[in-house]
C-alpha positions in Angstrom: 163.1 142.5 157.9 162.7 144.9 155.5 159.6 144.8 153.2 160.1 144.5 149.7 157.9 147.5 148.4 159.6 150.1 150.5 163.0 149.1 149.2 164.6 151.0 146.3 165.2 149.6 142.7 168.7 149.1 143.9 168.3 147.7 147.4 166.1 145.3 145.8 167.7 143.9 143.2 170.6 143.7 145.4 168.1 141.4 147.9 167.6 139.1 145.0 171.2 138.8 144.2 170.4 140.1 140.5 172.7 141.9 138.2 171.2 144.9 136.4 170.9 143.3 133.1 168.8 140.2 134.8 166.7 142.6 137.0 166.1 145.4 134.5 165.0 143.2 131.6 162.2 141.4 132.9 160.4 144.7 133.0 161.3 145.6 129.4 164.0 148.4 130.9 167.8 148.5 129.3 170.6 147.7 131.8 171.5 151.2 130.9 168.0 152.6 132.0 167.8 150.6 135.4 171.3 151.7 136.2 170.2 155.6 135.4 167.0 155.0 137.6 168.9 153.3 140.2 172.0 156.3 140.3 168.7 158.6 141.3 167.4 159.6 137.9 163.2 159.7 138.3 161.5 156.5 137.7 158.6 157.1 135.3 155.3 156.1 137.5 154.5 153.2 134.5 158.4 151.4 135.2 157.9 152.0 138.8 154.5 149.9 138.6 156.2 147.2 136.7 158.7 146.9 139.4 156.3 146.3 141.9 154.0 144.3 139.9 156.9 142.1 138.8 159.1 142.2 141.9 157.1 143.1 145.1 153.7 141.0 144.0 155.8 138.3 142.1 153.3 138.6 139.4 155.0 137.6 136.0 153.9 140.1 133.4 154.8 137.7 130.4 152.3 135.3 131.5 149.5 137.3 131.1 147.3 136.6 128.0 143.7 136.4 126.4 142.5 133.6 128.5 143.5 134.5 132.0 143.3 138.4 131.2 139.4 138.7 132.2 140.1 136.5 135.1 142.6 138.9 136.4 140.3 141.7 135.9 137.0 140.1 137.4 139.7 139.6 140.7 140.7 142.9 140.5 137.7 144.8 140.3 136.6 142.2 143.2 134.3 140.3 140.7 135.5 137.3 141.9 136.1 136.1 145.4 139.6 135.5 145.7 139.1 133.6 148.7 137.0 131.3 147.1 139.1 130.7 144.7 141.7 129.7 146.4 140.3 127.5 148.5 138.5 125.6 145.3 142.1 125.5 144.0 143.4 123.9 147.0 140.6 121.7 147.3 141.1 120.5 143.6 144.5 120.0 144.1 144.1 117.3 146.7 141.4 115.7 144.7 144.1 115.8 142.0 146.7 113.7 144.5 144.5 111.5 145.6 143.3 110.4 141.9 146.5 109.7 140.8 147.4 108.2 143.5 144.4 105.9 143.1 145.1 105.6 139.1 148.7 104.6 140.3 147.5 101.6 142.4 144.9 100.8 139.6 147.6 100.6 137.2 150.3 98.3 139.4 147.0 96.3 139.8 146.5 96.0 136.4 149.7 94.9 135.3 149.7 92.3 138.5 147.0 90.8 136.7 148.2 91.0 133.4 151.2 89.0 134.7 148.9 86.5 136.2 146.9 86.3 133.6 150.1 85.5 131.2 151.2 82.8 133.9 147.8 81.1 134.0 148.0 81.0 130.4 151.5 79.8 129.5 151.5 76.1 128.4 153.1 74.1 131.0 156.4 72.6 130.4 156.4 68.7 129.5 158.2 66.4 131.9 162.4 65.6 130.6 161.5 62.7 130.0 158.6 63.4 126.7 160.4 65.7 125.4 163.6 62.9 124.9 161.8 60.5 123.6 
């Protein structure tokens, strides 16, 4: 199979079943533009990185902001161990599962007991036969 970065514009937005307007927006380029670039006109190196940044890394340029900006940069100037990261992240996720999962059972345990509770405090019924006379 072909890799994604040595397709063109066109080959890969084909690959993703995209029409121009879909592909060419979420990098900020007019339908117009992307179909100029992908009919052979020169992609400027800054579009070209977007492309890739957006297509071939699946890195989603709108979600980059103020908090998670200096994180990127600390990973990319190989501040940070990616590695690490990732395998904190998986770690944390599990931890994650497994407490709710135990909150879950804490919870159906609760409202067992809630019920019992209720039951154990209901007044009983009185007998047909008081409640006649």
């Amino acid at each position: 199979m072909t890799e994604k970065s040595s397709l063109s514009p066109r080959q890969l937005r084909s690959a993703l079943g995209l029409n121009q307007q879909d592909f060419w927006s979420r990098v900020s380029v007019t339908q117009s533009g992307g179909s100029r670039y992908e009919s052979g006109r020169k992609m400027p190196k800054p579009v070209a990185e977007l492309v890739n940044t957006y297509y071939v890394y699946d890195i989603d340029l709108s979600k980059l902001n103020d908090t998670n900006a200096p994180v990127i940069r600390a990973v990319l100037d190989g501040r940070l161990d990616t590695q690490a990261l990732l395998a904190a992240a998986e770690e944390n996720i599990k931890l994650s599962e497994s407490t709710s999962a135990t909150i879950n059972q804490c919870l159906r345990l609760a409202e067992r007991i809630n019920l019992l509770t209720a039951a154990a405090n209901a007044p009983e019924a009185e007998p047909a036969e008081k409640a006649t006379a």
